[in-house]
N, C-alpha and C positions, 0 to 999 in steps of 0.2 A: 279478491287478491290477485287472481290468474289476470283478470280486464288489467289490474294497474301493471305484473307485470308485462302484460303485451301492449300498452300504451309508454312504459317507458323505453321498452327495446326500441317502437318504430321512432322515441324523438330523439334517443340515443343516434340512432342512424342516422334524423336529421341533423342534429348536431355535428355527427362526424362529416357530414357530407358539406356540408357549411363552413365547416373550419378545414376542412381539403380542398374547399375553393378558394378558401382564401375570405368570403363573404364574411368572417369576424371581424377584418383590419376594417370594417366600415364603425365598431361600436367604437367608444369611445370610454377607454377603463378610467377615465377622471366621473365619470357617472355611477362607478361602482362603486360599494361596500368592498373593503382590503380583498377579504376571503375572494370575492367573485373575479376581482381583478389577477388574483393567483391562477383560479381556474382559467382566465380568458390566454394567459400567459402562458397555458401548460397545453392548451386547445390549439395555438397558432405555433405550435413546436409541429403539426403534423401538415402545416398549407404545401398543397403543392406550387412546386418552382414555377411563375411565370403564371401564376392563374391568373394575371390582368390585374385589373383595378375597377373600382367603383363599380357600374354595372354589370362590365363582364363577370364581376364573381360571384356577384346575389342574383344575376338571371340564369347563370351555367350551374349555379345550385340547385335555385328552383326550378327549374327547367329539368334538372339529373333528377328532382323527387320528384317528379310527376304534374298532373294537371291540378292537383287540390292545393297545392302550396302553388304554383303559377298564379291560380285565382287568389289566393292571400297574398303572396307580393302584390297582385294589381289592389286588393285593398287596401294594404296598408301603404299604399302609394297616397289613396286621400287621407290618411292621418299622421302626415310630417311631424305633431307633435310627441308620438310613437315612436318611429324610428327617426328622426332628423329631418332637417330639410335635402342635405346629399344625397339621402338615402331616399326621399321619396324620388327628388328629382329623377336619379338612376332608374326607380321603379316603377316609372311613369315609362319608360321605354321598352319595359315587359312585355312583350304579343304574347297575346293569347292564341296561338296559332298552334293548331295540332292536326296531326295526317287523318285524314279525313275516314272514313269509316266505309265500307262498302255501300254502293245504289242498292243493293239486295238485299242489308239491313235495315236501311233506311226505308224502302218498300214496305216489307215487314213488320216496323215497327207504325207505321200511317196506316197503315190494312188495318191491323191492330187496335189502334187509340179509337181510328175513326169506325169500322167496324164494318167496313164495305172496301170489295177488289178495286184496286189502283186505280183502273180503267175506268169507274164507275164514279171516281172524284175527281180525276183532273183528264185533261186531254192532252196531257205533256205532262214530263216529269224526267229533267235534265238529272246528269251526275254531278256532285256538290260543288259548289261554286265557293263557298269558305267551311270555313273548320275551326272548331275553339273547340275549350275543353267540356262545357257542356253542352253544345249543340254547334250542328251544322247547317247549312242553306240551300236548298236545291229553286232552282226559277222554273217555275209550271206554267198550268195556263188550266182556266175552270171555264166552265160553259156558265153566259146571263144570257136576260131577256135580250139584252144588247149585245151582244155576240161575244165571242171569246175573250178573257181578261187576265192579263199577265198578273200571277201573282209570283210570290216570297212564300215557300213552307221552311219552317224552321223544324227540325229535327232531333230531338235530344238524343244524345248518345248513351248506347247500350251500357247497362252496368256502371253507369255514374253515378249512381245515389248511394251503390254500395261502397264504393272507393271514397267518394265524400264525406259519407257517417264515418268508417275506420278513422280518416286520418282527421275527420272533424274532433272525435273523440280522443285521440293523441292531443291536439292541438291543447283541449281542454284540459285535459290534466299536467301541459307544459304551463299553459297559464295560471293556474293554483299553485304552482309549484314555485313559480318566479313570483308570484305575491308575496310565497309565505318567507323568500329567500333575500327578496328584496325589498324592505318595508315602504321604501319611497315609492314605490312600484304602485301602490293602491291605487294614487291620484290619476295616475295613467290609462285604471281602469280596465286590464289583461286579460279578466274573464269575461267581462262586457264585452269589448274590443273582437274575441270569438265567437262573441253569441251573436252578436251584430253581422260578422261573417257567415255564421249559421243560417241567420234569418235573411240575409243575402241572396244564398245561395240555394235556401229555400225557394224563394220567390222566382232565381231563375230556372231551377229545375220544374217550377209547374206553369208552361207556358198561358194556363188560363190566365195567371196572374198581369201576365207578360199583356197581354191581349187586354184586359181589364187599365191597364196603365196609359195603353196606345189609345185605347176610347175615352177614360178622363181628361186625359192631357186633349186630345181631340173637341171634347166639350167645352173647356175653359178656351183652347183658341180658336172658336170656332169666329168667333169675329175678328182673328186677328187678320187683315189683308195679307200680310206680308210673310206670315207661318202658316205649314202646314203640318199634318203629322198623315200616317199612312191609314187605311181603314180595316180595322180585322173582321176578318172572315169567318163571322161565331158559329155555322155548319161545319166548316174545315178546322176548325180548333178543339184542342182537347187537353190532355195534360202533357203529354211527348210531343204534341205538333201543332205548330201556330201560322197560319196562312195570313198575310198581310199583304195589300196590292201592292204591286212592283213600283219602285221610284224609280225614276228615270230621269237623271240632272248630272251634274258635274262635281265632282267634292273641293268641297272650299279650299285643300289644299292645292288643288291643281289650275296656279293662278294663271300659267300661259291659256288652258283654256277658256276660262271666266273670260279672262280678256277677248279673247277672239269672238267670244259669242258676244261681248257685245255688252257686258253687266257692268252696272257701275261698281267698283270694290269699294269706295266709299260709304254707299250708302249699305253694302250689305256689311259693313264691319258694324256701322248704327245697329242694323236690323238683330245680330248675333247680339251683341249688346242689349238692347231693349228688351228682344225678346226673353232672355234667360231672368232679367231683373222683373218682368211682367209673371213671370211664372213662379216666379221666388217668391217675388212680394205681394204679388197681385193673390196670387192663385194659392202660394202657399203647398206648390207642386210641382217640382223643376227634374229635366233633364240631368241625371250627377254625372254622364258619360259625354258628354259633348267633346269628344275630341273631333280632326279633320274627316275619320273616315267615319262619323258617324254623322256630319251633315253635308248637305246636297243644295246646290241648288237649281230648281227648279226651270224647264222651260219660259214659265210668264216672269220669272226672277223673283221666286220666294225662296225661302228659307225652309227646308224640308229636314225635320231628325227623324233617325232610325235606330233600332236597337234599345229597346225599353227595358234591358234585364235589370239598370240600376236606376232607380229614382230616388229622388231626394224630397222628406214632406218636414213641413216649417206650420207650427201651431201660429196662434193669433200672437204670441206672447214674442215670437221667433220672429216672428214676420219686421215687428213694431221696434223691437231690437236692432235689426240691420236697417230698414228706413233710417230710423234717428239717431243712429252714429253714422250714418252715411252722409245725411244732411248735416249730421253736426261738424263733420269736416271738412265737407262744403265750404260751411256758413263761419268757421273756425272756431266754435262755440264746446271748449274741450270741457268746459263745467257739465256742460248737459250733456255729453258723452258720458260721462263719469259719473250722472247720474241714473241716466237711462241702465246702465249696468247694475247699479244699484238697486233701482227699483223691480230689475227684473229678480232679482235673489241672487245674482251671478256671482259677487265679490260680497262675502261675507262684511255684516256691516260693522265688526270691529275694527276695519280700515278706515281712515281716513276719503272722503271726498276726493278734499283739495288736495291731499296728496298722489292721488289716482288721476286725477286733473291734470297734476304739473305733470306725471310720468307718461298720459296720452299728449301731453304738448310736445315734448321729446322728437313725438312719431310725425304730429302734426305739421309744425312748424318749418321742419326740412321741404317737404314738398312744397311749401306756398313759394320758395323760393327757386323750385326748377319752373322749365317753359310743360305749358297742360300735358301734353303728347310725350313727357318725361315721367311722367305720374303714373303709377302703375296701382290699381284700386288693390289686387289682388294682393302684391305686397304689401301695402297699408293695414289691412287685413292680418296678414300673416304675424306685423311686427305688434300690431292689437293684442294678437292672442299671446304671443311671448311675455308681452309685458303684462297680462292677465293672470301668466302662473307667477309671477312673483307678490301677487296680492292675492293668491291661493283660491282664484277660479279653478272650479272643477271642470275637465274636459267636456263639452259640449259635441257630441259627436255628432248631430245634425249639423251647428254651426261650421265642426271641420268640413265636412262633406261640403259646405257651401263653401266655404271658403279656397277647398281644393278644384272644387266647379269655377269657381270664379277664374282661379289659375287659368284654368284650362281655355277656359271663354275668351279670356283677356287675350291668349297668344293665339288665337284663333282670328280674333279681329285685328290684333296690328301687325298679322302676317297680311289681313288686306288690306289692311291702312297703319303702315309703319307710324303718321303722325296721327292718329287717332286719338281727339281730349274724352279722356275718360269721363269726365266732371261732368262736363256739358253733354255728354250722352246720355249718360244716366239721370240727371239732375231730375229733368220734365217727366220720369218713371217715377223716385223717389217722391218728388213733391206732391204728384196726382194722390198719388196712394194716400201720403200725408193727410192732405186738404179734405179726403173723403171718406177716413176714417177716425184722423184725430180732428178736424176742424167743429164747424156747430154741429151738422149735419151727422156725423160721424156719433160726437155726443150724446146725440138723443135717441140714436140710433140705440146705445149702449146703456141708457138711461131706460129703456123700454126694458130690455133684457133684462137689467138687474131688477125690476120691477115683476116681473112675468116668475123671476127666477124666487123673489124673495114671499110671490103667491102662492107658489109651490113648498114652499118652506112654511108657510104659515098652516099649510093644509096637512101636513107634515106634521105636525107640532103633538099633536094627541098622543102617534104611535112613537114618536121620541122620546117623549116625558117617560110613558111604559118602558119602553127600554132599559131607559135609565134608572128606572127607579130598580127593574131587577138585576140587575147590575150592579148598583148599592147595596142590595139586601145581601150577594154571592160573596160582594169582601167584607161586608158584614160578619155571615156567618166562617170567613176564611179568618180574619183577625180572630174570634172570638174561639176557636177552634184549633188554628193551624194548619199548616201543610203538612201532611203525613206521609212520611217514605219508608217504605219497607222495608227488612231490614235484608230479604233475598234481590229488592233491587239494588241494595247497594255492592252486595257480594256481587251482583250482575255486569257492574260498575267495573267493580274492579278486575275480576277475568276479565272484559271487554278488554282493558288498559295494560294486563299481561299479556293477551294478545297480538297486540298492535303495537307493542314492542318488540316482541320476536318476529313477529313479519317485518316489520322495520329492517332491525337487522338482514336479516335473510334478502330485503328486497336492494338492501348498499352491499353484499356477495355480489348476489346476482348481477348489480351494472357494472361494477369490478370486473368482472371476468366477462361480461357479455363486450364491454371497450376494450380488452386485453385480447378477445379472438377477433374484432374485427380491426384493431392495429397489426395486427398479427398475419391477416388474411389481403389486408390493402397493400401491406409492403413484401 
């Protein structure tokens, strides 16, 4: 009971800090239940004057709580069908940018992980070079057989894991709280939605993982010409600190110098394009951070990403999904878009086909009529999923991730090719994949499997029948018997149920007066 009151004080706080930026005017009280729309009504009675709009209010919020909600604004930045599209747009322009932590922690903490003095891993070892909220970058230099080699040590910052659990665990019991308050809220998925955060942030606080990503992605393009990724340094890596060789290129946003060096922008708007769709569809393994400052390119003019803390993975199921509604609006074939949904489990099949049919033609339709280089894949995407929750798909949160990757890819390449046809770029990606896993070849490939899979099942078959059979016999003897409840657990039952009503109460005092000292304390 002490945990729940000290998780509602801190979201209490975020709250207040939210609605004193002003960050409320972003919900939209026609989304609410009556009661909620009162609260939101009685919450925007405290904004301060002049707090700005749109971004400035939900980054000057998250920003005023700290770096664990920083990291949740840049989340919930890829699940626009969460907070809106305004609201992701705004919080697409969140930095994660925090004051950097001393050289002499940072020291301390690599002595540490790696378990040998400074001097004895690298031959350099600069002051930090960037700063986020969970880690920093310092540029070194290690001794090889081939002489000194500029790397990348990434550095996790002191005491993040613990600030992360506190307000991970607030977060968690704001999202229980908003399910049980708001019943349409289920579909949205609140409590997922934090654990997904969780398991995020998991991943980036343990740089092995980080290191682990940079080499897979490494393996799947290891034939691409035209991508590279960086190589980690599995002696200098550990959980707090990840050594990756130094990239040395130009960021795709910096198109005066692309230009001077001499790069085609055309083809590297292709290559951004291809490459993300090769790793999505092909690989089933993508990049979900590609924004400008996390690709480079290269002196021979490749395409180089960095920054592995978020990645995006797509089963066989996911993969087969975006192919054939990609091609299907290609090819304008919205019946098999609207089946392909179908088949996946995605639109429950008390809906109509043909009527999911005509509502992606809606979407379809309008683009065959703008010039290619007008066509924007990423919005085609976005207005898919809209029209998805009114046939009561359930959120796909891989699919968001893709679908906000794609955003991000998309003004990445016609920031270097303003006229860039999306269709024709991607087209010779989707089809390949296509032709080599649904065509003949594809089928018999798939025809083995079920084959191997249903050998395995037949060998199986002995210890299932056993199973089952005592299984049988347990509601056998349950029917002929009953379920027996005692009559001290029911009395158990019930004090439970006197209890958790008196904390109840006690726990609506207690936020009462804990919002009455800090309105109190702010003005």
């Amino acid at each position: 009971m002490i945990g729940s009151i000290v998780h509602l004080s801190r979201n209490l706080r975020a709250g207040f800090i939210l609605a004193r930026e002003g960050a409320l005017a972003l919900i939209d009280p026609n989304a609410l239940p009556p009661a909620a729309r009162i609260g939101l009504r009685f919450a925007r009675l405290i904004e301060r004057r002049q707090a700005g709009d749109g971004a400035a209010r939900l980054s000057a919020a998250l920003t005023r709580l700290g770096p664990s909600y920083v990291k949740f604004g840049q989340f919930l930045a890829t699940r626009p069908d969460i907070v809106g599209a305004p609201a992701a747009r705004d919080l697409e322009r969140l930095q994660d940018r925090m004051p950097p932590f001393p050289r002499e922690d940072a020291v301390r903490m690599v002595e540490l992980a790696l378990g040998r003095p400074l001097g004895e891993l690298f031959i350099e070892f600069s002051e930090p070079i960037a700063a986020a909220s969970i880690a920093q970058v310092h540029k070194a230099a290690i001794r090889t057989p081939e002489g000194p080699l500029t790397v990348a040590v990434k550095v996790v910052r002191p005491g993040v894991r613990e600030g992360f659990a506190r307000d991970l665990q607030a977060m968690r019991a704001a999202a229980r709280l908003f399910e049980r308050l708001v019943p349409d809220a289920k579909r949205l998925k609140p409590v997922e939605v934090v654990e997904a955060l969780a398991r995020s942030v998991a991943v980036e606080m343990d740089l092995r993982l980080e290191a682990a990503a940079v080499s897979e992605l490494g393996e799947n393009t290891k034939d691409d010409l035209d991508f590279r990724v960086p190589k980690p340094e599995w002696d200098l890596t550990a959980r707090d600190v990840l050594t990756i060789t130094w990239i040395d290129g130009i960021r795709l946003n910096d198109i005066a110098r692309i230009e001077a060096a001499g790069f085609d922008r055309v083809a590297l708007a292709r290559t951004v394009i291809q490459s993300f769709l090769r790793h999505a569809i092909r690989d089933g393994f993508f990049h979900a951070d590609m924004h400008p400052g996390n690709l480079f390119v290269d002196p021979q003019g490749r395409l180089v990403a960095v920054d592995f803390g978020i990645m995006g993975r797509l089963g066989m199921k996911e993969r087969r999904f975006l192919a054939e509604i990609l091609l299907g609006f290609i090819r304008r074939d919205y019946l098999r878009v609207a089946r392909v949904h179908f088949e996946a489990g995605y639109v429950p099949p008390h809906h109509s086909v043909e009527d999911f049919a005509q509502a992606i033609r809606a979407i379809g339709e309008p683009i065959h009529d703008r010039r290619a280089d007008e066509i924007s894949m990423a919005k085609l995407l976005t207005l898919l999923f809209e029209i998805t929750s009114l046939f009561d798909m359930a959120t796909r949160i891989e699919l968001v991730m893709l679908q906000k990757t794609m955003v991000v890819v998309e003004g990445v390449a016609r920031n270097l090719d303003p006229r860039l046809d999306m269709w024709t770029t991607s087209e010779p990606v989707v089809r390949e994949w296509i032709e080599r896993h649904l065509g003949p070849l594809g089928r018999v490939e798939e025809a083995g499997s079920g084959i191997a899979t249903l050998a395995g099942l037949a060998a199986d078959l002995p210890n299932i029948a056993l199973q089952a059979k005592r299984v049988l016999n347990q509601l056998d003897d349950m029917t002929a018997q009953g379920v027996a409840v005692h009559h001290e657990s029911v009395s158990a039952i019930g004090r439970a149920e006197a209890r958790s009503t008196r904390w109840s109460m006690a726990a609506l005092w207690i936020i009462a007066l804990t919002l009455m000292i800090m309105l109190i304390k702010d003005f």
